[in-house]
C-alpha positions, 0 to 999 in steps of 0.5 A, spaced: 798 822 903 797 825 895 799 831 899 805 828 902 808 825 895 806 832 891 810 836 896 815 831 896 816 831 888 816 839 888 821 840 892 825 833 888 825 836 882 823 844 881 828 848 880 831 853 885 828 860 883 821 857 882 822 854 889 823 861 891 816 864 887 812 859 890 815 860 897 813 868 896 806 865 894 805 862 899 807 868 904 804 872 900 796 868 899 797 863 904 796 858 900 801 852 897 800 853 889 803 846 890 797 843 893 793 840 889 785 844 892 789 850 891 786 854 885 791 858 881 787 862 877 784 864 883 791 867 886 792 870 880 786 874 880 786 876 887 793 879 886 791 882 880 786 885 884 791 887 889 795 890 885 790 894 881 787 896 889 795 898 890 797 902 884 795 910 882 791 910 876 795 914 872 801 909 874 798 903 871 797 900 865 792 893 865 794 890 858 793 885 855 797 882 849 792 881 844 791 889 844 797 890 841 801 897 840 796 901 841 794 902 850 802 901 851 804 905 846 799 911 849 801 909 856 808 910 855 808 917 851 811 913 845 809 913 837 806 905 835 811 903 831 810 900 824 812 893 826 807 887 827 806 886 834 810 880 836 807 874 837 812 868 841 809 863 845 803 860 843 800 854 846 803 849 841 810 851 843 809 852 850 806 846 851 813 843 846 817 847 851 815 844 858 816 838 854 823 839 854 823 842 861 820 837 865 825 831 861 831 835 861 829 836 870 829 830 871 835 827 867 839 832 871 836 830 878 837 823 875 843 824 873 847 828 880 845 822 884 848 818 880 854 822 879 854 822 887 853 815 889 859 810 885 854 804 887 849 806 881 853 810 877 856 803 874 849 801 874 846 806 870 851 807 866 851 800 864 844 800 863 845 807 859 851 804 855 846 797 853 841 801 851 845 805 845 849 800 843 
């Protein structure tokens, strides 16, 4: 039942393009990232495995961000540049981010059936109108 709900809901509101990265997941791992018992860090780490299994040595650069300039400088046959490593992103603005994205997602869902069925859109936007005035 909670698997049913789960699919339901990702397939309601998830956007398109992440549609389709789940999918090839899917195809690829032969798992749903969606399902709750699915380990994502798991995934993560076999397909990082696969790759690293896949890729020549010497065509491959295993970076982590917080190494800076220096490994992908080296890899690339370029000088490190005098510039800070740049840093966007942390866990604070990532988290204000989804924030922003899951309310946005689901107003517009809300927002394309009401704009495709007369009987609620007079509803709900009544109900929208009250509220600000």
């Amino acid at each position: 039942y909670k698997r049913l709900i789960s699919s339901f809901l990702f397939w309601c509101f998830f956007p398109s393009h992440m549609k389709a990265i789940f999918q090839l997941m899917e195809r690829t791992h032969g798992k749903q990232p969606n399902d709750p018992k699915t380990d994502l860090a798991e995934l993560y780490t076999e397909w990082n495995d696969r790759v690293v299994a896949a890729i020549p040595k010497e065509r491959l650069l295993v970076f982590n961000v917080k190494q800076g300039w220096e490994p992908l400088c080296k890899f690339l046959g370029k000088p490190v540049p005098d510039t800070p490593f740049p840093r966007v992103n942390s866990k604070e603005e990532h988290k204000e981010m989804m924030k922003k994205f899951r309310r946005k997602m689901v107003l517009d869902k809300v927002m394309g059936f009401v704009k495709a069925n007369r009987f609620w859109r007079s509803r709900v936007l009544g109900v929208y109108l009250s509220a600000i005035i």
